[in-house]
N, C-alpha and C positions, 0 to 999 in steps of 0.2 A: 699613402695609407687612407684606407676610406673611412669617414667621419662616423661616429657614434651616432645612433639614433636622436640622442638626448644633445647633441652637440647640434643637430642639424636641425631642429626641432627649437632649442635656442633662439640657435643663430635668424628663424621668420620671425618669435616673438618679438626680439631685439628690435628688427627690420621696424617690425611693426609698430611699435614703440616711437621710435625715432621719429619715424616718419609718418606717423599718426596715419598708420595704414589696418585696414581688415583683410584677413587672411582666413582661411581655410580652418574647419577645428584642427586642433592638435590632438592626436591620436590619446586614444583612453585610455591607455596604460598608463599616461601618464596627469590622467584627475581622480581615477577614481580612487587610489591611496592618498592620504594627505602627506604621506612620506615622502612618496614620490615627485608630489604636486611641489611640496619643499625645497627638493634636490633643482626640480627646475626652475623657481623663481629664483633662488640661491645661485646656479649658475647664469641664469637671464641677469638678474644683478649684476655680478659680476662681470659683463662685460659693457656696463654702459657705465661712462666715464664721466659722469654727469652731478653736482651737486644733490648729495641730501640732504633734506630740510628736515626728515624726522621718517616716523615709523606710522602704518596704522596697525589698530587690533581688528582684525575680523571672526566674524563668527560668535558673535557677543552673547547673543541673545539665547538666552539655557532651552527653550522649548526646541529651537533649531537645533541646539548641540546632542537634543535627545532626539530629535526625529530625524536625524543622517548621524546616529549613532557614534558622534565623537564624541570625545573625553575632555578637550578643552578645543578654545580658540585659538589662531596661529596668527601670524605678523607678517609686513611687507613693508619692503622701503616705501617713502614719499621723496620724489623730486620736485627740484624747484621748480623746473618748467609747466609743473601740474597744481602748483601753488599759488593763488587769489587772494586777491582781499575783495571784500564783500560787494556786490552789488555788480560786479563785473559780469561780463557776458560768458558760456559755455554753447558751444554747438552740440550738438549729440545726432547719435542718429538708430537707423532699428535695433542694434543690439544694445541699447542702453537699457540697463537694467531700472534702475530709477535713481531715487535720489533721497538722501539722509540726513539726518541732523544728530550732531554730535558735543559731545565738551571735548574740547582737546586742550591740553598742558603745552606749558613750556618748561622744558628740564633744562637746570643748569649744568654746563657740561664737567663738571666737579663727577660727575654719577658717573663718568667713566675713570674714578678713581677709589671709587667705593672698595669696598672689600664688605664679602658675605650678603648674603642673600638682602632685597628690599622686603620690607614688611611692611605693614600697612604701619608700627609704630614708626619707623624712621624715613620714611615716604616723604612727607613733608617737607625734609630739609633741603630735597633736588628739585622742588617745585618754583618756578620764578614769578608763574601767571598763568591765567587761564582763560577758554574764550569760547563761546557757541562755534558754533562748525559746520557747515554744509559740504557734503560729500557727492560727487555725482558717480555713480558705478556702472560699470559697466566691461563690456569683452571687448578684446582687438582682434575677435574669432567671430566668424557669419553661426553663431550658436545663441539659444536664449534660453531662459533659466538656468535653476541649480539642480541641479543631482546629486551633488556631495562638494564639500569645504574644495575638495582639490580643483572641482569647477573653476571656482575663483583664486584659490593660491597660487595655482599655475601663469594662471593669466596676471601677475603684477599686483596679485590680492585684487583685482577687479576695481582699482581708482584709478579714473578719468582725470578726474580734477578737484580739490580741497579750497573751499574760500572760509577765509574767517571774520568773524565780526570783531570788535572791541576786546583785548586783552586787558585784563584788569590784573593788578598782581596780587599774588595767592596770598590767601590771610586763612590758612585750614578753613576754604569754602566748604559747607554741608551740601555734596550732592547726592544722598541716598534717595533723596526724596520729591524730585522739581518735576514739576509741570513740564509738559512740551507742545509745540505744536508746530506745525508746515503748512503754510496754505499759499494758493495761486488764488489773488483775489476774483482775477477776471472769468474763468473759468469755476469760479466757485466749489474751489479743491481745497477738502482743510481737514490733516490728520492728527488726531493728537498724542501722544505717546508721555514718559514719565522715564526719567534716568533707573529705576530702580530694574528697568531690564537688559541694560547693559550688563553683564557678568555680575550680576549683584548690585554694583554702582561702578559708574566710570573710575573711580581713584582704584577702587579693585582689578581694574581694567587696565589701568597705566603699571601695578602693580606685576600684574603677568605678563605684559609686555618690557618691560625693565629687565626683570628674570629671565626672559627669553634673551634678550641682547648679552648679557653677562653671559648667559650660557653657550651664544653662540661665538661669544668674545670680539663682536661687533664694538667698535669705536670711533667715533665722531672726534675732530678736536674744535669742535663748536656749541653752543648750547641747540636746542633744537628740541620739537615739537613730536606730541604724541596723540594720534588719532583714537579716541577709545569705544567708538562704535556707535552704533544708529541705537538713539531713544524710540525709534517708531516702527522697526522693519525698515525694507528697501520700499519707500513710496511710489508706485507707478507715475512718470511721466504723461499725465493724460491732456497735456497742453500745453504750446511754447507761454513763453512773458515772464513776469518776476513770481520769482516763489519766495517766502519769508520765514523764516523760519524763526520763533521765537525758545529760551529756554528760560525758565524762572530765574531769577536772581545775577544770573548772568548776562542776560542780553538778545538783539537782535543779528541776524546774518542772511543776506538776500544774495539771490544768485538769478541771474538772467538768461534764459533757456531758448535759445533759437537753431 
């Protein structure tokens, strides 16, 4: 029997994935709905057999969700093989989009026993720790920029690789409101951004992303990490060496770009 579009379509993501290959775009039927963009990470998911370490939220940032006309941001597994600790090196190459700084949680995995929706009152109690985040984004598709969410939902939610800095554990941190910044000292590259445009605030962010997993009746039997999206936009790579990434109150996180 001859394979489905979306089967065969897959089955190169996958490929590509595994084997930290670039391939060809993937036909636009299936980015420019986010429904559809869905359907394909969801089956792309599904068939790699690989540890997760957590979820990220994309599509954070409100002015983007109104200018490609979506309603909210969507979600994507993280694996472990894309998961860093700080200061470590990342390759990249022309299709990389750039690169982010994030707060990301640690949930305890008690939250896959919850019952009823997360609110921002009983949030809190699945929180273990929390940490700055650098994100590198990017396609495993010879394509660059965005045209719509499914751009990147398609493609794996568009993460390369996650490095974290220092985990502190949650004491209800205030992040509505923190400073940000990235910069490559050598190159004299330095952006600054502020938590309050990630979906409101990152804890807003882990919120939706929570909701989503209950919904889609996703389960972990580990605790594990929640990516809540770039304080700055996607920052252009405009030059290999250490980029630094600072966020208020939280800390540092450095990532090494050759």
């Amino acid at each position: 029997m001859k394979k489905k579009l979306i089967d065969t379509v897959s089955d190169k993501l996958v490929n590509a994935f595994l084997k930290n290959k670039i391939i060809s775009p993937i036909p636009s039927k299936f980015t420019k709905k986010l429904s559809n963009a869905e359907k394909l990470r969801k089956l792309c998911e599904s068939k790699i057999k690989e540890p997760i370490i957590g979820f990220k939220a994309a599509g954070t940032g409100i002015p983007l969700i109104r200018k490609l006309r979506e309603k909210e941001p969507f979600y994507a597994s993280v694996y472990k093989r894309n998961f860093l600790k700080s200061g470590k090196r990342v390759k990249i190459n022309k299709f990389t989009l750039g690169i982010e700084l994030e707060v990301c949680y640690k949930v305890k995995k008690s939250f896959f026993r919850s019952k009823g929706s997360i609110t921002m009152k009983n949030i809190s109690k699945y929180i273990s720790h929390i940490a700055p985040c650098i994100e590198v984004v990017g396609y495993r598709q010879k394509k660059k920029g965005i045209s719509s969410f499914g751009d990147l939902c398609s493609d794996f939610g568009a993460n390369i690789k996650f490095l974290i800095g220092t985990s502190r554990k949650y004491r209800k941190n205030n992040v509505k409101n923190l400073k940000t910044n990235i910069r490559n000292k050598k190159i004299n590259q330095s952006v600054n951004g502020n938590t309050n445009t990630v979906y409101i605030n990152p804890l807003n962010s882990l919120r939706f992303v929570l909701n989503k997993l209950k919904k889609d009746r996703i389960k972990l039997d580990k605790n594990f990490y929640v990516f809540t999206g770039s304080t700055l936009g996607v920052v252009p790579i405009l030059g290999k060496g250490l980029y630094q990434g600072r966020v208020d109150k939280l800390g540092l996180v450095k990532a090494i770009i050759s």
